[in-house]
C-alpha positions as CSV (number, residue, x, y, z in Angstrom):
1,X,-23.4,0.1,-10.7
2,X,-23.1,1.4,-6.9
3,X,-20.5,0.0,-4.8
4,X,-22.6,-2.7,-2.0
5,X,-21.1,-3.3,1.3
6,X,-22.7,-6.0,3.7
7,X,-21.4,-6.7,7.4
8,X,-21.9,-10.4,8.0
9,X,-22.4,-11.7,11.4
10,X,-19.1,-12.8,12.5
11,X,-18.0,-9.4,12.1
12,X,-16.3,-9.7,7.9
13,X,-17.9,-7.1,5.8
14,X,-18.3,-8.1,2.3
15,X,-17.9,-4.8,-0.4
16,X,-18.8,-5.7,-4.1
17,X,-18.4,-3.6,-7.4
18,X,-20.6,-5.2,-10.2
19,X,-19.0,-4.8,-13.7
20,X,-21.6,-6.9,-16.2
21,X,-19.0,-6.2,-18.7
22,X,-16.2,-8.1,-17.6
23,X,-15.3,-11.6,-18.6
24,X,-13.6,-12.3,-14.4
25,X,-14.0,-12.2,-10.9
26,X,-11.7,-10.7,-9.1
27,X,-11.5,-11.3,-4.9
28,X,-9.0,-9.5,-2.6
29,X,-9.5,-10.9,1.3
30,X,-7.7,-8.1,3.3
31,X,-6.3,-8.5,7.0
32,X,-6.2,-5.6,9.2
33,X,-2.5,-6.5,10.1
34,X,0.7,-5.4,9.0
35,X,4.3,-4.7,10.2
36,X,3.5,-1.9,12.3
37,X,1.2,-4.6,14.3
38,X,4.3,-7.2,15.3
39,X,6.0,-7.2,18.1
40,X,9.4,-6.5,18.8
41,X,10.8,-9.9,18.1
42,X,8.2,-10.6,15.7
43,X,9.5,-8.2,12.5
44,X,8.3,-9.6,9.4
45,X,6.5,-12.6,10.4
46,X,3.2,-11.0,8.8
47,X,5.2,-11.2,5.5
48,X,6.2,-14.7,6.7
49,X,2.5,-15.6,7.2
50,X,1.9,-14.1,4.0
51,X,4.6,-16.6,1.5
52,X,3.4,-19.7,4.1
53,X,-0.6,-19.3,3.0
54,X,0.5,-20.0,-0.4
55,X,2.0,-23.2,0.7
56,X,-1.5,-25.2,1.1
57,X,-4.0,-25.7,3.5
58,X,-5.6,-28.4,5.6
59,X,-7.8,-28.9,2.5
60,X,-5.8,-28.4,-0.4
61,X,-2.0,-29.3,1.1
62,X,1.5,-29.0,-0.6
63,X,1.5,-28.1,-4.2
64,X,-2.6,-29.3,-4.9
65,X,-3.1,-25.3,-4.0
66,X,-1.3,-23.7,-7.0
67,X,-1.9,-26.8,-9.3
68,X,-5.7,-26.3,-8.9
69,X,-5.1,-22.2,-9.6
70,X,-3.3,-22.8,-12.3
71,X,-5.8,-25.2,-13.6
72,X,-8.2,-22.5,-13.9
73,X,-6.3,-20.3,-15.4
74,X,-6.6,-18.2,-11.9
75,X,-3.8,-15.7,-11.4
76,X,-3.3,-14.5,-7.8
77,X,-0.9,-13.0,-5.4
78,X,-0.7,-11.2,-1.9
79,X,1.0,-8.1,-0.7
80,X,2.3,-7.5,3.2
81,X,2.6,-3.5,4.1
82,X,2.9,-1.5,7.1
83,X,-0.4,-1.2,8.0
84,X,-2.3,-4.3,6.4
85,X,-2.2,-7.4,4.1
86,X,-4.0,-8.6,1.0
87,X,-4.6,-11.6,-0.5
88,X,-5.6,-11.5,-4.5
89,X,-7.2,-13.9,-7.1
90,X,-8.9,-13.5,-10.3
91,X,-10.3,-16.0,-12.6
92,X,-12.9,-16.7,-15.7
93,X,-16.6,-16.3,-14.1
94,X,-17.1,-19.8,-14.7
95,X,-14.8,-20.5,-12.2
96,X,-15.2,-17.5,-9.4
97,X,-17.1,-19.6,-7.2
98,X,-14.2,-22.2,-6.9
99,X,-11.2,-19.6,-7.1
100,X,-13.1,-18.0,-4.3
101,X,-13.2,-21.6,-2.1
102,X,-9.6,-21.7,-2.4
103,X,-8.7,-18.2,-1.0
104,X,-11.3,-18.3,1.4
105,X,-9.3,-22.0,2.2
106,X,-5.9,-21.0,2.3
107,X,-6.8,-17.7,4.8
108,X,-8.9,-19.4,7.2
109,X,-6.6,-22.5,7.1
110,X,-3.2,-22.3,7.2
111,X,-0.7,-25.4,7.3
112,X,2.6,-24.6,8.2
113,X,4.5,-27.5,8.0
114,X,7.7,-27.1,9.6
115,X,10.0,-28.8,6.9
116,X,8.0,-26.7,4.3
117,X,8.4,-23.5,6.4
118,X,12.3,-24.3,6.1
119,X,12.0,-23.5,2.5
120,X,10.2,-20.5,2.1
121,X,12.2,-19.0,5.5
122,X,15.4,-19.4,2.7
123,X,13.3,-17.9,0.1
124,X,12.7,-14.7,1.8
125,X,15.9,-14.7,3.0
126,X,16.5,-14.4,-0.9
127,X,14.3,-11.9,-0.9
128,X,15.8,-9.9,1.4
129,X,18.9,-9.8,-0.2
130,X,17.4,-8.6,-3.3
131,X,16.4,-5.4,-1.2
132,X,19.7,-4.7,-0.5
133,X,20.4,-4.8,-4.2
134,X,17.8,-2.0,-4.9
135,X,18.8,1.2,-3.7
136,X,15.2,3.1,-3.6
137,X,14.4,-0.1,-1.4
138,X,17.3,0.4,1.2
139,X,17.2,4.5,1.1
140,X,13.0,3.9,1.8
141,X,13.6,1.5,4.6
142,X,16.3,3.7,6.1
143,X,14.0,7.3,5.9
144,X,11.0,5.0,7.9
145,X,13.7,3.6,10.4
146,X,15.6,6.9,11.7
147,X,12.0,8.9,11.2
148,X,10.2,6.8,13.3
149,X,13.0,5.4,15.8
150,X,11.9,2.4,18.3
151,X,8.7,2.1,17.0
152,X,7.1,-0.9,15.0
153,X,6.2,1.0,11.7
154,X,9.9,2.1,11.4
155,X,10.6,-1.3,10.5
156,X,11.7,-2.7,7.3
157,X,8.2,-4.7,6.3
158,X,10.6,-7.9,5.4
159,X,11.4,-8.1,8.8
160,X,15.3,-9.3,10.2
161,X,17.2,-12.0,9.2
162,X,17.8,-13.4,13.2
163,X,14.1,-13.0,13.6
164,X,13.1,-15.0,10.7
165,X,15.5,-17.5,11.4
166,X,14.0,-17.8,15.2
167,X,10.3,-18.0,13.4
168,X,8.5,-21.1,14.1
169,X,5.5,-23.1,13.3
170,X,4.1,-22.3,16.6
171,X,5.0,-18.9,16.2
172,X,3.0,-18.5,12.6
173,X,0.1,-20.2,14.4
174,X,-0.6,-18.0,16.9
175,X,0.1,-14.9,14.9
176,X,-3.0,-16.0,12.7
177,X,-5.1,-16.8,15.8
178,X,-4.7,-13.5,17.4
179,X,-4.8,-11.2,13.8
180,X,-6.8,-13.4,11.3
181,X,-10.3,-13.5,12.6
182,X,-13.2,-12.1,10.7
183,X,-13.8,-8.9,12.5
184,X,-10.5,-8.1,11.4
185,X,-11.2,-9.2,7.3
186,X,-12.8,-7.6,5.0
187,X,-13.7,-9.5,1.7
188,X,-13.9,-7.6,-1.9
189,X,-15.3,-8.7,-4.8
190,X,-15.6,-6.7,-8.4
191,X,-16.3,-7.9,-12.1
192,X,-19.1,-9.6,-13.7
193,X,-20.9,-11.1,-10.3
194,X,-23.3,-9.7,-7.9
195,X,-23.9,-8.9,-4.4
196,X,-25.8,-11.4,-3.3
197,X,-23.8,-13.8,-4.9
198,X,-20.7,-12.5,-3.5
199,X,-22.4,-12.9,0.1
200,X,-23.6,-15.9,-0.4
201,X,-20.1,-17.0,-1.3
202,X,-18.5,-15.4,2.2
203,X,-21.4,-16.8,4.5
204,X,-20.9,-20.7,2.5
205,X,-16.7,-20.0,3.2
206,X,-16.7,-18.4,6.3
207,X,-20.1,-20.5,7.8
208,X,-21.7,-16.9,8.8
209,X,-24.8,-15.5,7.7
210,X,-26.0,-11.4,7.0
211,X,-26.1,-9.8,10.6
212,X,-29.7,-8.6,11.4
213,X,-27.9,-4.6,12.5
214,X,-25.4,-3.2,9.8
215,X,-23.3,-1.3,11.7
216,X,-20.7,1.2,9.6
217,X,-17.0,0.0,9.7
218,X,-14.4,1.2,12.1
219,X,-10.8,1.4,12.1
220,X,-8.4,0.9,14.8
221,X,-6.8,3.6,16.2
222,X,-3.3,3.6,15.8
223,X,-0.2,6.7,16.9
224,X,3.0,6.9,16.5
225,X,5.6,9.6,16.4
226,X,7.3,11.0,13.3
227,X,10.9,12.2,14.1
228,X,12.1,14.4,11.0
229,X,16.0,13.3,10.5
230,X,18.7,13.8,7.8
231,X,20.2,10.6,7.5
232,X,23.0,8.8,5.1
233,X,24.1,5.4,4.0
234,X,27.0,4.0,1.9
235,X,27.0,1.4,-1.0
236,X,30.3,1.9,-2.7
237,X,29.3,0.5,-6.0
238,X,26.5,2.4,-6.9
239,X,26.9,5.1,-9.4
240,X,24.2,7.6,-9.0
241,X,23.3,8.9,-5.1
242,X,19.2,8.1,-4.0
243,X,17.1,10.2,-1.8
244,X,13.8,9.7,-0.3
245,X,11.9,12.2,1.7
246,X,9.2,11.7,3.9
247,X,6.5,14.0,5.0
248,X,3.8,12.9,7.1
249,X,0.4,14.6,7.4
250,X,-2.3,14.3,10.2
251,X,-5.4,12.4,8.9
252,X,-7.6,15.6,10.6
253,X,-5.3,17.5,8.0
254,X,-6.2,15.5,4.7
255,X,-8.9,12.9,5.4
256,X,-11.8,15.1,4.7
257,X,-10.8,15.6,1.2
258,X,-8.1,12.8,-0.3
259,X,-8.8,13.8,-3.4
260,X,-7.0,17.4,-2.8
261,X,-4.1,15.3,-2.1
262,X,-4.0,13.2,-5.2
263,X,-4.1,16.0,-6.7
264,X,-1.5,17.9,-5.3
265,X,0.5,14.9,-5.6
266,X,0.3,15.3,-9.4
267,X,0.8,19.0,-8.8
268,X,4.3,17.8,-7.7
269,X,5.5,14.7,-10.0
270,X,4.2,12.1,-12.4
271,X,3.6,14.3,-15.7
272,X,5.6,15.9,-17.8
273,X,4.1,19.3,-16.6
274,X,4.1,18.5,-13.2
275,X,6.1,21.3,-11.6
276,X,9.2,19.3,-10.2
277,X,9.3,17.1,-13.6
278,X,9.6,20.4,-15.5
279,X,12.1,22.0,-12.8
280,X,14.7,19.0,-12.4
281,X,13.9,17.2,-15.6
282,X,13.6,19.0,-18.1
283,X,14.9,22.2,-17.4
284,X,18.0,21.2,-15.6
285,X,18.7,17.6,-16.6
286,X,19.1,16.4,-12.9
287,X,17.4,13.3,-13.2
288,X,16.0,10.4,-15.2
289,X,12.9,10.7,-13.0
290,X,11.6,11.7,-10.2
291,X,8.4,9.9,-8.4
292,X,6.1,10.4,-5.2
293,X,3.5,8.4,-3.9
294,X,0.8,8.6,-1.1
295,X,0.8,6.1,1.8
296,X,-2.6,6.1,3.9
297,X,-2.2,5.0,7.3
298,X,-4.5,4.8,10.3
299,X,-3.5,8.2,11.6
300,X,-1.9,10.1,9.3
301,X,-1.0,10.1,5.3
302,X,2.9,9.8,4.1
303,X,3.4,11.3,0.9
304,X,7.0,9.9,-0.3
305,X,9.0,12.3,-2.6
306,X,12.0,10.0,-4.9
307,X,14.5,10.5,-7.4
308,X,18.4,9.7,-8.2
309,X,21.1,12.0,-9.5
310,X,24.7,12.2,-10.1
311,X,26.3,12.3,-6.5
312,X,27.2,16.5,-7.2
313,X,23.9,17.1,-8.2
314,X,22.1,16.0,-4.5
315,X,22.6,19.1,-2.8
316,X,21.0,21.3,-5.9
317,X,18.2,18.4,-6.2
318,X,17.0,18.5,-2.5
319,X,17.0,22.2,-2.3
320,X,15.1,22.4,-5.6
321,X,12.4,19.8,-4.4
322,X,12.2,22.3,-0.8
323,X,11.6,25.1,-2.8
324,X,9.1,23.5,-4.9
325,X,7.1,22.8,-1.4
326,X,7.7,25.9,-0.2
327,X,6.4,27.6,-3.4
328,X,3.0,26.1,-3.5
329,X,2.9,26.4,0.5
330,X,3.0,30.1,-0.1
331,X,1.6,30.5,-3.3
332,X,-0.6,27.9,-4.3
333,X,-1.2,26.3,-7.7
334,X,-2.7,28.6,-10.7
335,X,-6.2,27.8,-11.9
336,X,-4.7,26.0,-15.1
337,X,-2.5,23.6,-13.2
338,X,-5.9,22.8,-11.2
339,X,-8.1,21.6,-14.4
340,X,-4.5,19.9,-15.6
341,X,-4.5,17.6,-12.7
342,X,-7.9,17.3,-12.9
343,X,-7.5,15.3,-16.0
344,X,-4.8,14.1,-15.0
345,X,-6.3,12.2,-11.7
346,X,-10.0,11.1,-14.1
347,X,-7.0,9.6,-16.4
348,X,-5.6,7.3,-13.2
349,X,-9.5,6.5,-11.9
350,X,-10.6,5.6,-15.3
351,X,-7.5,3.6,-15.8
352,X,-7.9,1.5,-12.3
353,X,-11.6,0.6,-12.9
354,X,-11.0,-1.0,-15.9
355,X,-8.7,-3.8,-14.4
356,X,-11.0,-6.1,-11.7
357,X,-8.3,-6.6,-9.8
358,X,-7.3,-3.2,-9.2
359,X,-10.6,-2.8,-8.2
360,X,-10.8,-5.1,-5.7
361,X,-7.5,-4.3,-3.9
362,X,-8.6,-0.9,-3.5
363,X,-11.9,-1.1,-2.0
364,X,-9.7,-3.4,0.2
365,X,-7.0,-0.7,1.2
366,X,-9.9,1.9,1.6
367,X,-12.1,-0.1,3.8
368,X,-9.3,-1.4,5.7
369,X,-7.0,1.9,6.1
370,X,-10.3,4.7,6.3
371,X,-13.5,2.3,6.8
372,X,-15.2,3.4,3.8
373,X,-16.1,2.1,0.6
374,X,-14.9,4.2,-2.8
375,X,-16.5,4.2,-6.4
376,X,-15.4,5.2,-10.0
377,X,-18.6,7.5,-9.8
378,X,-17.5,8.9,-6.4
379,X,-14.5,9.6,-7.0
380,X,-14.7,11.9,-10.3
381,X,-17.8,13.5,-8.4
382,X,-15.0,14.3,-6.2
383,X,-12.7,15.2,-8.3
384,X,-14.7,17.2,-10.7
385,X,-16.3,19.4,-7.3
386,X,-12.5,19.8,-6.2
387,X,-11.6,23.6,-6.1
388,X,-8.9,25.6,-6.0
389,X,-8.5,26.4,-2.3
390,X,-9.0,22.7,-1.1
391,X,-5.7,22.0,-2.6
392,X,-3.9,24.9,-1.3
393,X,-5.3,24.3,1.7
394,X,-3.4,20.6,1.5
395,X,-0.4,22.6,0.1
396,X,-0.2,25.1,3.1
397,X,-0.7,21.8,5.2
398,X,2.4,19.8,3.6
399,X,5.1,22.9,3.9
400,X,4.0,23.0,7.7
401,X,5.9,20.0,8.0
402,X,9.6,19.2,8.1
403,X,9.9,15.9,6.3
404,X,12.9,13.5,6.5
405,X,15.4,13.5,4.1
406,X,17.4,10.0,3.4
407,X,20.1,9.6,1.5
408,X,22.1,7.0,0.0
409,X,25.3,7.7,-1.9
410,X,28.7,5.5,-2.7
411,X,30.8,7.8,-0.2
412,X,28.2,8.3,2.6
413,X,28.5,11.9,1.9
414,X,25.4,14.7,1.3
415,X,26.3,17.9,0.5
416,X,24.9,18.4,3.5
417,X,27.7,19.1,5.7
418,X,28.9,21.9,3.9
419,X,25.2,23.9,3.6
């Protein structure tokens, strides 16, 4: 069924996906705020919001929040990330209406009780030392903090530990006053419920009603400035040495067809014939894997490019992923590699729209990060129109860049310094 999007009066906009099929309701409420958003002394107090909204609300206080989840059978979580945050829940149909209440509760009001905010400020504290145990975490962090220096989306998302500890009640408070109000939401719904219910559900929750002019959904402009470094770090007890480089792409370069990205993306990593797979895989045994991922943001796209190797092997493995850029930049992909990602990208569509969820969350991203609405139909329309020369066209566009190149090794040392 089509994908239905409503703007309500207070300014929320409702998007619902109708699956008859399903058994759940699934419910993402998505604020347009994320770390790039905070202040200087306010890094990571969206994440900080984020753990404290599961900590009750004026309604449902304490631990009655999770206990009455949990009594439905209701799974649900949240997710804090540069550019916005998302709050999840999913339950049996018979109890969508209620699961909803609580989410809707727990966004709109907060409690953060001081002695209760204590707890979870040592929890992410945990937290954050966990990311220092991950080296993909620390060697991501560091490529976004040297490439975009002084600048609020450099930032680790977590935030810092003498910020956190300075966080207060007040502080939370406020935060949610200026950054949680409806024009800034945007409430998804998908699984075995319909549009009218779904806005009847948001205009009961958020006390609003249909507005009388739908108006199509904007995005706030954003900038920043990419700054492409080579940078190390040191962990002496790690074994293997991690890179991470970053390219960053101008929305007016990708945003008119994101699907030529996707699947360039797959051009470069994620199968076993993807081109870089094949190179430092399985031809030359460099790695165990070797991953990239697209990042959407309000001005430009950040396609992420990560793998590990042997410390000797870094040089050889950075070079070899250059190339490998360079290559399609010049060349392009061949006509078979085009119908293999095809498949490849209906494989990861049909895949998502089978989990309600999924769904949910990424009609959230979309509207929030692009103001549109996407749709299993949609998007293998899209894919199946894509053609050869829109995806060179994105290849061309990504070797333009220089991307940043982070590394994270037990001596500190590249391979670099010698090249």
């Amino acid at each position: 069924m089509p994908v239905q999007s409503t703007l309500m009066e207070n300014g929320l906009r409702v998007v619902t996906e109708t699956q008859p099929h399903q058994d759940t309701v699934a419910f993402s409420i998505g604020v347009g705020v994320g770390s790039r958003d905070e202040g200087k002394h306010e890094a990571g107090i969206s994440h900080f919001v984020e753990h404290m909204l599961f900590r009750g609300s004026k309604n449902h206080p304490g631990a009655e929040l999770e206990t009455l989840f949990a009594r439905m059978a209701a799974t649900h979580n949240a997710c804090t990330s540069r550019e916005f945050t998302i709050y999840s829940a999913e339950a049996l149909s018979s109890y969508a209406g209620e699961c909803f209440g609580l989410l809707a509760d727990m966004v709109q009001h907060p409690v953060f009780d001081p002695a209760t905010l204590a707890i979870e400020r040592k929890v992410i504290l945990e937290e954050m030392r966990d990311y220092r145990d991950m080296p993909d975490e620390v060697v991501s962090e560091q490529a976004y903090r040297a490439s975009f220096p002084k600048q609020a989306l450099g930032r680790d998302i977590i935030g810092k530990t003498a910020t956190l500890k300075k966080c207060t009640a007040e502080d939370l408070h406020a935060f949610v006053k200026k950054h949680y109000r409806p024009d800034n939401m945007v409430v998804t719904m998908a699984g075995n419920i319909t549009h009218e219910q779904s806005v009847a559900w948001v205009a009961e929750h958020f006390h609003t009603k249909v507005a009388q002019v739908q108006k199509p959904a904007a995005v706030p402009s954003a900038s920043s400035t990419f700054q492409p470094v080579k940078i190390k770090g040191k962990k002496p007890w790690l074994e293997q040495s991690y890179c991470h480089i970053l390219y960053t792409l101008p929305n007016e370069e990708v945003a008119a067809n994101p699907t030529a990205l996707a699947v360039y993306d797959h051009v470069l990593t994620g199968t076993t014939i993807s081109r870089l797979d094949q190179k430092v895989r399985e031809q030359l045994g460099l790695v165990y894997g070797i991953h990239s991922e697209i990042e959407r943001g309000r001005e430009h796209c950040r396609l992420e490019i990560s793998a590990s190797t042997s410390p000797r092997n870094m040089k050889v493995l950075t070079k070899l992923v250059d190339e490998a850029v360079a290559e399609l930049g010049k060349r392009g992909i061949t006509q078979q590699e085009l119908a293999d990602m095809k498949n490849q990208a209906c494989m990861q569509v049909a895949k998502l729209y089978q989990d309600p969820t999924e769904v949910a969350d990424t009609h959230c991203e979309t509207m929030l990060v692009s103001g549109r609405t996407a749709s299993k139909e949609a998007d293998l329309r899209a894919i199946d129109e894509l053609t050869l020369e829109q995806v060179n066209q994105v290849a061309r566009s990504v070797a333009r860049h220089t991307p940043s190149i982070s590394l994270l090794s037990r001596s500190g040392k590249s391979g670099w310094e010698k090249q």
